[in-house]
C-alpha positions in Angstrom: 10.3 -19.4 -19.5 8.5 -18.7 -16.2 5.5 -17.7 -18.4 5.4 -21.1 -20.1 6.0 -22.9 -16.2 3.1 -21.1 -14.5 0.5 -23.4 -13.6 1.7 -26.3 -15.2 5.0 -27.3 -12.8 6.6 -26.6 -9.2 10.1 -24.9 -9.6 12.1 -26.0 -6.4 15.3 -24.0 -7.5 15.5 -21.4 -9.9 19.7 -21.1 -10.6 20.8 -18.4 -13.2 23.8 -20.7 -13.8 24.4 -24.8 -12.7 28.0 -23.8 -11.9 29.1 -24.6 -9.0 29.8 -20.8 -8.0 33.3 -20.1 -5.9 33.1 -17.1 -5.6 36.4 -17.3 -3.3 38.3 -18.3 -6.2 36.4 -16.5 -9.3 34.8 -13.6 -8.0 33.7 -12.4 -11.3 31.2 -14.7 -11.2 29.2 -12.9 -8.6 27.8 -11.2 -12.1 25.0 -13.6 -11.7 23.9 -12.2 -8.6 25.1 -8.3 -8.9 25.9 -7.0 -12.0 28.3 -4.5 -11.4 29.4 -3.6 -14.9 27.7 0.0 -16.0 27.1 -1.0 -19.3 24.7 -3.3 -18.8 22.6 -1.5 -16.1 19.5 1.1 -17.0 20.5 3.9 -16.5 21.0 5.9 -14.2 21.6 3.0 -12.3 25.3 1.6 -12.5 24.7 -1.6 -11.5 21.7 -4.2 -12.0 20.7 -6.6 -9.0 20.0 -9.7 -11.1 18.8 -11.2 -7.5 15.8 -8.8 -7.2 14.9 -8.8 -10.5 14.4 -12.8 -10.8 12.7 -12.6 -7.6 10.4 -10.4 -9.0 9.7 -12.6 -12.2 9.0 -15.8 -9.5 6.6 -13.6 -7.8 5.0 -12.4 -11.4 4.1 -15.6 -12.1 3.3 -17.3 -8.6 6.3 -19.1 -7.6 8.3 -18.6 -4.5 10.7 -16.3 -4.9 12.8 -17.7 -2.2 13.7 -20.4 -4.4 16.0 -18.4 -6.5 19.7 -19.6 -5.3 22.7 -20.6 -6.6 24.7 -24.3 -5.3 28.3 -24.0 -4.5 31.4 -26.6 -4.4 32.4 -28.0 -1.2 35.9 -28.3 -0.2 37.2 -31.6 1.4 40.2 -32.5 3.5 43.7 -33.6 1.8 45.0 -35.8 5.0 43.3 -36.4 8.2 39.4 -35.6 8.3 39.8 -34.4 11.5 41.7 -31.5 10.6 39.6 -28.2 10.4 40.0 -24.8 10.4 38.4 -21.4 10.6 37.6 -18.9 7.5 37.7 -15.3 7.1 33.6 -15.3 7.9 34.1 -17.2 11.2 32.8 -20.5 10.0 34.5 -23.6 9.5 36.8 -23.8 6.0 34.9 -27.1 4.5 31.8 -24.2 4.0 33.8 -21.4 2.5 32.1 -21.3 -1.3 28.5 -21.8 0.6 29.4 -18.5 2.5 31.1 -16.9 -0.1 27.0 -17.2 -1.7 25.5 -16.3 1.4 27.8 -13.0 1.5 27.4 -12.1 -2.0 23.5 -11.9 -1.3 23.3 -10.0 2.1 25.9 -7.8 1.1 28.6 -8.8 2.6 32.5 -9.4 1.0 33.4 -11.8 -1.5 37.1 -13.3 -2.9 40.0 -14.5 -1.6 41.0 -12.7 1.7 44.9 -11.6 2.2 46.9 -14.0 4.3 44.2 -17.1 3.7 45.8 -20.1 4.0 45.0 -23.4 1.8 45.5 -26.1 4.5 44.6 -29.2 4.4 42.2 -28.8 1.2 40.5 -26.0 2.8 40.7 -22.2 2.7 41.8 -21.0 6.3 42.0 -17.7 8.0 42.6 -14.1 6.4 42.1 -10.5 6.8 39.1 -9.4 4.3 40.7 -5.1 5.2 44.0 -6.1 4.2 45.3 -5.2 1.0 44.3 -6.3 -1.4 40.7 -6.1 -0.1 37.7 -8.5 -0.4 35.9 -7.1 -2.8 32.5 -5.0 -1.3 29.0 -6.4 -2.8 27.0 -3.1 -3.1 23.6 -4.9 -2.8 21.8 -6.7 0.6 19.4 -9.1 -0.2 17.9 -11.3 1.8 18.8 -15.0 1.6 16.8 -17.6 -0.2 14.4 -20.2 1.5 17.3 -23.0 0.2 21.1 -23.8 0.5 22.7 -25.9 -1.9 26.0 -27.5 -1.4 27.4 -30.2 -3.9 29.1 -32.6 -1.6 31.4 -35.9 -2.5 32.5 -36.8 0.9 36.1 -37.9 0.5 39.9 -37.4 1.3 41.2 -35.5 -2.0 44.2 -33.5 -3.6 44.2 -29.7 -2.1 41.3 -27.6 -3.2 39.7 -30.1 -6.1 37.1 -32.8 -5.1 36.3 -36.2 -7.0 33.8 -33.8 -10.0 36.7 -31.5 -11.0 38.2 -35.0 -12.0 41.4 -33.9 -11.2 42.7 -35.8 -8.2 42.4 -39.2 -7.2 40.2 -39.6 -3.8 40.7 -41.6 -0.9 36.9 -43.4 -1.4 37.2 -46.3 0.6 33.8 -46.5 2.7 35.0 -45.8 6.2 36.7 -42.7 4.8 33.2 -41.8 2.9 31.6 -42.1 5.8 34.0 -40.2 8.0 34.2 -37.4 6.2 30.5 -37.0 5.2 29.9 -37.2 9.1 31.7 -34.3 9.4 30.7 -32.6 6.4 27.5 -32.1 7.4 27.8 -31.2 10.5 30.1 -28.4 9.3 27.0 -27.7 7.3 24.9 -26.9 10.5 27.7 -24.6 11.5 26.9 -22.2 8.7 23.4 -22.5 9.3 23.3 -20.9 13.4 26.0 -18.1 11.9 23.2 -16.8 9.3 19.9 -16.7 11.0 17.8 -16.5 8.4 19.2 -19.7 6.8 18.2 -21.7 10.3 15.0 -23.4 8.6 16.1 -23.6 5.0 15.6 -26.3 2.7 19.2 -28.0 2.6 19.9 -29.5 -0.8 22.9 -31.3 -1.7 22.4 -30.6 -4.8 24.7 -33.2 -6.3 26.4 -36.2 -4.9 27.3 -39.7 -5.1 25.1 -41.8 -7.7 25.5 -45.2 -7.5 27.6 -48.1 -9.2 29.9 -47.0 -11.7 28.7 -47.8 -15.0 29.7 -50.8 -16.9 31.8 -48.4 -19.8 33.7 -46.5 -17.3 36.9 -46.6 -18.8 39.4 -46.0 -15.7 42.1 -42.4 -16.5 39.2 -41.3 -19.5 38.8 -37.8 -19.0 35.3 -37.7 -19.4 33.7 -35.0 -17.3 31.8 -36.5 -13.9 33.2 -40.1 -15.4 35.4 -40.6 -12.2 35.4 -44.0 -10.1 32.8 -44.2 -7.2 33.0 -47.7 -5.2 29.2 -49.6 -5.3 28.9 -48.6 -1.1 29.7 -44.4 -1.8 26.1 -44.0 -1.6 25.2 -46.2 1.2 28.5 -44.8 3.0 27.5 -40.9 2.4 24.2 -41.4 3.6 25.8 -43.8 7.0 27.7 -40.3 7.4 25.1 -38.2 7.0 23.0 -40.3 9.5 25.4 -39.3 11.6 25.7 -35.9 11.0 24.4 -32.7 13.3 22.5 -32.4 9.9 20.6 -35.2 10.9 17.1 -34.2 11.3 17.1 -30.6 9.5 14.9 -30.7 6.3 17.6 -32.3 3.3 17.0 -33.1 -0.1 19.8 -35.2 -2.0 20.2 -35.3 -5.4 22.9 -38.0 -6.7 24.4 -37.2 -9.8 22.6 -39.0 -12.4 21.0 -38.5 -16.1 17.3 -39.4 -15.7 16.0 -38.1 -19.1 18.2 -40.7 -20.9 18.9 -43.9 -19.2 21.4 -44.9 -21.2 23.6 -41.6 -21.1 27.2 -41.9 -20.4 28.6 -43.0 -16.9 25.7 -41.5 -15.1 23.0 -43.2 -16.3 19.3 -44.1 -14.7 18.4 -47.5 -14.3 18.5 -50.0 -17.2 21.3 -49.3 -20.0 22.5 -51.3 -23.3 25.5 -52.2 -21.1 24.3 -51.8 -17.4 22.2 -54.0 -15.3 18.6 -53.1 -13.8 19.8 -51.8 -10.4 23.1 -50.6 -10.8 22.3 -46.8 -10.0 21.4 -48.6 -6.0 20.0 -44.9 -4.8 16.4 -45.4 -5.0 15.6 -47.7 -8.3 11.9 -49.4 -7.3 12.0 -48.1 -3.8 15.5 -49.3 -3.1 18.9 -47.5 -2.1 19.6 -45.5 0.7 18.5 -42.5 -0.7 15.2 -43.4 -0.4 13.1 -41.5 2.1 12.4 -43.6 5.0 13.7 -42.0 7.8 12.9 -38.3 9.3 
């Protein structure tokens, strides 16, 4: 694949998996950043750093390898945005699947520590000694040039945000706002603890399109098909605005299907059933995701 991309296209991300890793909750899924089972390792290695080796396959064929990373859930407040709390890696709780990344690739421990409380939406406190342990990633590796979070600012059910579809947000526009404030300024928070992440590329990787499209059928259990008021953009971005995060380099990326504009509830632009700006991100220079502001 690289092969076939060198020379003809940038790669800003290269992601083994789109998965949203948590590695606090599914630690097995650090096996796309250290391979720890023998049997798939050359021998006499035991274990296979996937990391390394896609860096080195960027670098074969001229791309950054610094751009290799994975993007990671956010975890919002059930009550009060105000509330906060501190993890088991001294930052604040609303980062806790961004630092479980971060400590997966310098080495550090992954999982869910003894004692951790979920308070409030958000993983809080812990012992990482205790038993049972946080699981020990055999492998430092420096961290990438990028961190990706996929934030959907909002007051939701403990632990699951508005994309798990399985809770129903408080989205009203003053509580988008609110929370994305502090959001992102949590965001910052993780950025002064790891100092090699204090001039990466933030991406939020994935995040509130626009108007809900016209065939949204409300309690459908269509994946990502969840109800977003017309102002969640315009709102996120107010928060945002804001934000600590204000002023550090930030790509957004709303959730949206720009290969086929007509696709689902996430569509691009003009649909069979949609009108010509109902998307309201950045359609003919409009939206407030356009980049106006530094």
């Amino acid at each position: 694949m690289l092969n076939a991309a060198q020379g003809k296209v940038t790669i800003n991300q290269l992601e083994l998996t789109q998965a949203e890793m948590n590695l606090y909750q599914f630690p097995a899924q650090l096996r796309y950043i250290i391979d720890t089972y023998a049997g798939h390792a050359t021998p006499p290695a035991t274990s296979t750093d996937v990391l390394s080796e896609l860096r080195t396959l960027m670098t074969n064929h001229q791309f950054d390898p610094g751009r290799v990373a994975w993007s990671a859930p956010y975890f919002d407040p059930s009550t009060d945005n105000t509330a906060n709390c501190t993890n088991v890696y001294t930052d604040y709780g609303r980062n806790t699947a961004v630092d479980e990344i971060a400590a997966a690739i310098g080495g550090g421990v992954i999982g869910n520590p003894s004692g951790s409380i979920l308070a409030t939406g958000f993983p809080c406190g812990g012992d990482a000694s205790s038993d049972p342990p946080m699981y020990q990633v055999p492998y430092y590796n420096t961290q990438p040039d990028i961190v990706d979070a996929h934030i959907y600012p909002s007051l939701t059910q403990p632990g699951y945000g508005p994309e798990q579809n399985q809770s129903t947000p408080d989205q009203s526009q003053a509580v988008i706002q609110a929370v994305a404030l502090t959001d992102y300024s949590d965001l910052t928070h993780l950025l002064s603890l790891v100092p090699s992440l204090q001039s990466a590329q933030v991406i939020i990787g994935e995040t509130y399109y626009g108007t809900i499209y016209p065939s949204f059928v409300p309690g459908s259990s269509s994946l990502l098909c969840w109800t977003a008021p017309t102002s969640a953009p315009a709102a996120n971005v107010l928060g945002f605005e804001q934000s600590a995060l204000f002023g550090y380099p930030v790509i957004f990326r709303p959730f949206m299907n720009l290969e086929d504009s007509t696709g689902g509830c996430f569509a691009y632009g003009a649909g069979p059933t949609s009108n010509t700006n109902y998307q309201n991100v950045n359609l003919n220079g409009q939206g407030p995701y356009t980049p106006t502001k530094q």
